[in-house]
C-alpha positions as CSV (number, residue, x, y, z in Angstrom):
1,X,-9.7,121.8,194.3
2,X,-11.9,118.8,194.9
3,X,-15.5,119.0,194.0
4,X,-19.1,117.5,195.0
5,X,-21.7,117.7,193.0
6,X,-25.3,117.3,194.7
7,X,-27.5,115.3,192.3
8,X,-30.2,115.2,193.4
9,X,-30.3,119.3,194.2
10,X,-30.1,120.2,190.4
11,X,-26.7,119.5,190.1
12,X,-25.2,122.0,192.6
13,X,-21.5,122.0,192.3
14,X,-19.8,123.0,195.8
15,X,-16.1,122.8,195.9
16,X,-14.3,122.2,198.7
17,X,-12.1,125.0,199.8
18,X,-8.5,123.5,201.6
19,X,-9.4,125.6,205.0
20,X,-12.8,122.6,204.9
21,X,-12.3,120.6,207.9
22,X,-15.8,118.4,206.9
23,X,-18.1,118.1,204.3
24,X,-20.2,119.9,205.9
25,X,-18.5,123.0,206.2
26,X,-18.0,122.9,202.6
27,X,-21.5,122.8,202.1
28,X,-21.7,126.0,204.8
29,X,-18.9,127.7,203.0
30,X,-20.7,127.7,200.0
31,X,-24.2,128.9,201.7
32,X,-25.9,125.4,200.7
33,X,-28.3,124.3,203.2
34,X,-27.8,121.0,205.0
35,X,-29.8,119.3,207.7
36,X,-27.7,118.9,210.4
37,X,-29.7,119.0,214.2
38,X,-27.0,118.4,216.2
39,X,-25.2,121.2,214.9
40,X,-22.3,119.2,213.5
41,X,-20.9,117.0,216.2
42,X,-21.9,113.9,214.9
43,X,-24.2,112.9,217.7
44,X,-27.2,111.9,215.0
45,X,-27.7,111.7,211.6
46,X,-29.7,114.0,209.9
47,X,-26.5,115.3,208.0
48,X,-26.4,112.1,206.4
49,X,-25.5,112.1,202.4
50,X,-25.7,109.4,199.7
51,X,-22.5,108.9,198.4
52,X,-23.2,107.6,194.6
53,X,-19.1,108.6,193.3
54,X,-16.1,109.2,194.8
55,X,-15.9,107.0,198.2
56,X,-12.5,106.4,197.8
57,X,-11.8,109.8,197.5
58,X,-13.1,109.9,201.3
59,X,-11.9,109.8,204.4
60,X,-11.6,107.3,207.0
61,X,-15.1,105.9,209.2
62,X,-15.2,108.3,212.6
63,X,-15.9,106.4,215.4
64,X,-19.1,108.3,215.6
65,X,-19.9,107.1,211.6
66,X,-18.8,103.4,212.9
67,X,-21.2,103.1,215.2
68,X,-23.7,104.3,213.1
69,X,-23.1,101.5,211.0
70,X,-23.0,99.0,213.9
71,X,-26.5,100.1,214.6
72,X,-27.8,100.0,210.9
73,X,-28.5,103.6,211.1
74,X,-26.1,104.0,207.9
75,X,-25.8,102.2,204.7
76,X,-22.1,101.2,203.2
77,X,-22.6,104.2,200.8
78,X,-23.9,106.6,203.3
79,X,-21.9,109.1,205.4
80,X,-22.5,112.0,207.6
81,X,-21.3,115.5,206.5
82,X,-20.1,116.6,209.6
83,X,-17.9,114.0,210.0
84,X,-16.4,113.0,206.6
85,X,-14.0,114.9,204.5
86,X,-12.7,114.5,200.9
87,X,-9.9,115.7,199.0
88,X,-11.1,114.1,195.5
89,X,-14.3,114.8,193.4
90,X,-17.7,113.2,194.6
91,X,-21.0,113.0,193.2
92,X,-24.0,112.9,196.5
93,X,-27.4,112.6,197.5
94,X,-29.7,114.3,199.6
95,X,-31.4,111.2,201.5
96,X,-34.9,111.6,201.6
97,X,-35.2,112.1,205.4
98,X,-32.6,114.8,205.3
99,X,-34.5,117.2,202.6
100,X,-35.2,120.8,203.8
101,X,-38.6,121.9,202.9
102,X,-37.9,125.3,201.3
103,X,-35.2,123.6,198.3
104,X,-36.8,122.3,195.5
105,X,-35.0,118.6,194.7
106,X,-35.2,116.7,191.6
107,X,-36.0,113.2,192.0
């Protein structure tokens, strides 16, 4: 079973269960709080993570994440949650314009 770690949220270890179909759901699964304002159908990005480990272990650019990228709204080591999966271990980041104001982050 694959795990992400969340770095920048103490350390929160979330693993992701086979049934995940995104990170995202992982993250729900596991009753972690996410931003996510288009309720995961990767029309924005406010689900976006920081990917510091693991991007290999990722998989392939959506269309959606693609043009994304096109537009400069996401960095090489940036993807969105409700898009990406992962079947290896990763280490993430919440990005600054995605933190929730009730969850105390360590920066």
């Amino acid at each position: 079973m694959a795990k992400i770690v969340i770095d920048n949220l103490s350390g929160k270890e979330v693993f992701i269960k086979p049934q995940s179909r995104s990170i995202l759901a992982a993250l729900q699964d596991e009753r972690v709080d996410w931003m996510h304002a288009c309720g995961g159908k990767g029309r924005c990005t406010t689900c976006k993570l920081i990917v510091i480990k693991g991007l290999e272990q990722m998989s392939e650019k959506t269309p959606a994440e693609t043009r994304y990228y096109q537009e400069g709204k996401l960095l090489d080591n940036e993807r969105l949650a409700c898009q990406a999966s992962a079947w290896g271990d990763l280490v993430v980041r919440v990005p600054e314009e995605g933190k929730l104001p009730h969850l105390k982050y360590n920066d």
